[in-house]
C-alpha positions as CSV (number, residue, x, y, z in Angstrom):
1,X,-50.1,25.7,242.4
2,X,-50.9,23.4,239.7
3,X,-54.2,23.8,238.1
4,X,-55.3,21.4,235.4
5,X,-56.7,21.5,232.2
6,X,-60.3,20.3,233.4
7,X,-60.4,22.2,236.4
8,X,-59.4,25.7,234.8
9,X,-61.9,24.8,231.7
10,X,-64.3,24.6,234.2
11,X,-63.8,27.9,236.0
12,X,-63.7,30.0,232.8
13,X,-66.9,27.8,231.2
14,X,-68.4,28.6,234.7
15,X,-68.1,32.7,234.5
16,X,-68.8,32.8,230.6
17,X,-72.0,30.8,232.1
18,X,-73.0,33.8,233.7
19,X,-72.6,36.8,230.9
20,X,-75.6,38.0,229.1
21,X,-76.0,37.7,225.8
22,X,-76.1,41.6,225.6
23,X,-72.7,41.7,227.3
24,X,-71.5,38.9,224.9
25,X,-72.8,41.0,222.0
26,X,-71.3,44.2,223.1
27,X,-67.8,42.1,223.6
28,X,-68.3,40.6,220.1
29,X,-68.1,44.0,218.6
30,X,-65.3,45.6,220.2
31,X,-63.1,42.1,219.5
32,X,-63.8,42.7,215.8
33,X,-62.6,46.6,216.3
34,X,-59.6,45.4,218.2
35,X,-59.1,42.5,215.8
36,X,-58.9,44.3,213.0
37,X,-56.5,46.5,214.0
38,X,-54.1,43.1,213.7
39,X,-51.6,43.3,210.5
40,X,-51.5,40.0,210.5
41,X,-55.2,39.8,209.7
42,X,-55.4,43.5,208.1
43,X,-52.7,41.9,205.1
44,X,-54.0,38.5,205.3
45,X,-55.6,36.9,201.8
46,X,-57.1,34.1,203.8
47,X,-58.0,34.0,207.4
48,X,-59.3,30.2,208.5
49,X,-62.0,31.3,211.7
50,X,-65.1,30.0,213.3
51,X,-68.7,30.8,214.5
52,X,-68.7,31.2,218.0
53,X,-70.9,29.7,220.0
54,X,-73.3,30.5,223.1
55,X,-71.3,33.0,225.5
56,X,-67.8,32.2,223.7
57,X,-66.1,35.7,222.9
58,X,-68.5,36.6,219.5
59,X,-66.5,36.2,216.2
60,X,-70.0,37.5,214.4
61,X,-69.1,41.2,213.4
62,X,-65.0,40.2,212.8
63,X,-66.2,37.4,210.3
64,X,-68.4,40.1,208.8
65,X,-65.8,43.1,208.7
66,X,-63.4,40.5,207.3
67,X,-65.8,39.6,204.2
68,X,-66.2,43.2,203.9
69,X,-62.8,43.8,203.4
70,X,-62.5,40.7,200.7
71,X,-60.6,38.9,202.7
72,X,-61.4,35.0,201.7
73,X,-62.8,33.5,205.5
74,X,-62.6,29.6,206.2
75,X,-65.1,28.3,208.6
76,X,-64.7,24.6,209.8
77,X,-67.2,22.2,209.3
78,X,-66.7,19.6,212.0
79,X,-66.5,16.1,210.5
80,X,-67.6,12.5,212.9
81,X,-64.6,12.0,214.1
82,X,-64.1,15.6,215.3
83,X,-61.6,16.3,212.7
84,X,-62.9,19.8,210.9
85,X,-63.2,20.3,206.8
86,X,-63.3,23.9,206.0
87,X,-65.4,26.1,203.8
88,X,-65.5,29.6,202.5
89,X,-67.8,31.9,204.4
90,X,-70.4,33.8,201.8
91,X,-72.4,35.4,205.2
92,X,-74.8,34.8,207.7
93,X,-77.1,33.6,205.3
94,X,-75.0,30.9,204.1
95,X,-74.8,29.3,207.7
96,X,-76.5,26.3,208.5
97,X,-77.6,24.9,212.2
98,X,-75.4,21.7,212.6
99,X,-74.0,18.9,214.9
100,X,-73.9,19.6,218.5
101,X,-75.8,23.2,217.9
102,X,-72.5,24.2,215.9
103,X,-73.1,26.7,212.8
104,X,-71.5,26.0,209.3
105,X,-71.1,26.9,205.8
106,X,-73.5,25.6,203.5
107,X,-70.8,25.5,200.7
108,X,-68.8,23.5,198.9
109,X,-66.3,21.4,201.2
110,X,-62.1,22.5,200.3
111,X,-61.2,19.4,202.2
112,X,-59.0,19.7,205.8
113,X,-56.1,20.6,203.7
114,X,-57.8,24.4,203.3
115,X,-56.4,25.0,206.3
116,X,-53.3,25.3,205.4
117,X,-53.6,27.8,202.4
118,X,-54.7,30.6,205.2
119,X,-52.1,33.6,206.1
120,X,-53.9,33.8,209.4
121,X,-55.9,31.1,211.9
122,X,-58.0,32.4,214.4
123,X,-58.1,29.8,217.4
124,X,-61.1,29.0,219.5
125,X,-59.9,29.0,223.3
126,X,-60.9,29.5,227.0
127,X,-57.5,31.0,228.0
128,X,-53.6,32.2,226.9
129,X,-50.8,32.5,229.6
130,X,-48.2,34.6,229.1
131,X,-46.2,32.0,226.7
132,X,-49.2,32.0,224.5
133,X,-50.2,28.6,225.2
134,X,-53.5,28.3,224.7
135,X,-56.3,26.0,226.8
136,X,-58.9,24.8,223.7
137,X,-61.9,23.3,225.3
138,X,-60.4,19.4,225.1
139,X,-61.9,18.0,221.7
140,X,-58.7,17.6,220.0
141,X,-59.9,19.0,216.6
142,X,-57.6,22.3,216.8
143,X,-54.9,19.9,217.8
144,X,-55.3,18.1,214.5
145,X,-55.6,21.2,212.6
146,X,-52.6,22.5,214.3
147,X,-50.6,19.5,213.5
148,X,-51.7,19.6,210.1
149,X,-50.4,23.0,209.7
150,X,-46.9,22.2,211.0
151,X,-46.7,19.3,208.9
152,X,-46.8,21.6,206.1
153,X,-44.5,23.6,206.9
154,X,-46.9,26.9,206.8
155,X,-46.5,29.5,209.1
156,X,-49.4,31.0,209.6
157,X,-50.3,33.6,212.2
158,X,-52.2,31.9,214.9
159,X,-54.4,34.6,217.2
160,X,-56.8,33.6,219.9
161,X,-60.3,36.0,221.0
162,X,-60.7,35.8,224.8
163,X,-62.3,37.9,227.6
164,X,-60.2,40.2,230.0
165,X,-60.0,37.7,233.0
166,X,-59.1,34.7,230.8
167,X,-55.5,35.9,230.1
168,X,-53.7,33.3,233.4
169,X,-50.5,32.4,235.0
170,X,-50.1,29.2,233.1
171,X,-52.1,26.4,231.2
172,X,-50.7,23.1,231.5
173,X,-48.6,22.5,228.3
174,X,-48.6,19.2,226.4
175,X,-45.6,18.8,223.7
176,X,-47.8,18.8,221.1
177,X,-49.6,22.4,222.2
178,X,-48.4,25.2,219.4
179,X,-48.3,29.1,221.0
180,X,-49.9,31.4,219.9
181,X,-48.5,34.6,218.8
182,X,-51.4,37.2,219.7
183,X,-54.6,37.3,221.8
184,X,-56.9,39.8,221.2
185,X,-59.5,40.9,224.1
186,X,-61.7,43.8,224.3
187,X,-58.8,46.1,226.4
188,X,-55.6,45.1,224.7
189,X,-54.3,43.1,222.1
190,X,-51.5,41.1,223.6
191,X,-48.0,39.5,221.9
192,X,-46.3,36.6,222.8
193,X,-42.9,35.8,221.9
194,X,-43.8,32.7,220.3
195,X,-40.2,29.9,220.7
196,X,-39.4,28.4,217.6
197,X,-41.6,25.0,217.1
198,X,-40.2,21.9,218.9
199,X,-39.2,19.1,216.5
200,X,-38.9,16.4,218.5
């Protein structure tokens, strides 16, 4: 059966809808446990993230371990026309309230180039099938970024957070879509075999 994109965004939207923020919380801090287990993000200089929002999975504690750590940790700072600039993270203190409720680095802008200087990218989503195609929530902006990273040629490794249930069958798959290699949830960190990228 063929889902699409709207309809399966709207089931997993619907069931985060219903977590508490305790149970979000708790998930939030065993991601960051799992996460970090990740070589890709254990030798990475630069890891390009984001501030989750309302009952996504919580990047919080992974941002934090991450700074710890001194790794250097891009957040994106969406611009009007939903493309995303990036900044470095200097802690929760350094976030500011933004558009559309979104939180953001107060720093000084790198420019939507940054992106492509980090060794790892940690993708928001609301679900992975088993090719690691990822379902983003249908703003385009980690399309951009994605295509901005393949124009360069850097290969970073791309790793999505998601709840248990939100690992599927299949997301509908535009050409455009880049896999993912990993996707890390609170039971299991799970690899794709990522096919080469399509030049078409």
């Amino acid at each position: 059966m063929h889902v699409s994109k709207h309809a399966l965004r709207e089931s997993i939207l619907a069931v985060r809808a219903r977590l508490t923020a305790r149970d979000a919380q708790a998930t939030a801090t065993v991601l960051a446990e799992r996460a970090l287990e990740l070589p890709e993000l254990a030798e990475a200089r630069t890891v390009a993230a984001y501030v989750s929002v309302g009952r996504e999975p919580g990047t919080g504690p992974l941002l934090e371990a991450l700074r710890a750590q001194g790794v250097r940790v891009l957040l994106p700072v969406l611009l009007p026309d939903n493309d995303l600039d990036w900044a470095v993270y200097e802690g929760t203190d350094s976030l500011v309230r933004a558009t559309r409720g979104l939180l953001e680095p107060d720093g000084p802008r790198l420019g939507p180039e940054a992106v492509t200087e980090a060794d790892a990218v940690l993708l928001p989503g609301l679900a992975v099938d088993g090719e690691g195609v990822r379902l983003g929530r249908g703003g385009g902006s980690y399309d951009r970024v994605l295509a901005r990273i393949g124009a360069a040629g850097a290969r970073p490794a791309l790793a999505v957070l998601l709840y248990d249930a939100e690992l599927v069958g299949t997301v509908p798959a535009e050409p455009h879509d880049l896999p993912v290699a990993v996707a890390v949830t609170p039971s299991a960190i799970h690899r794709f075999s990522a096919p080469p990228p399509h030049h078409g």
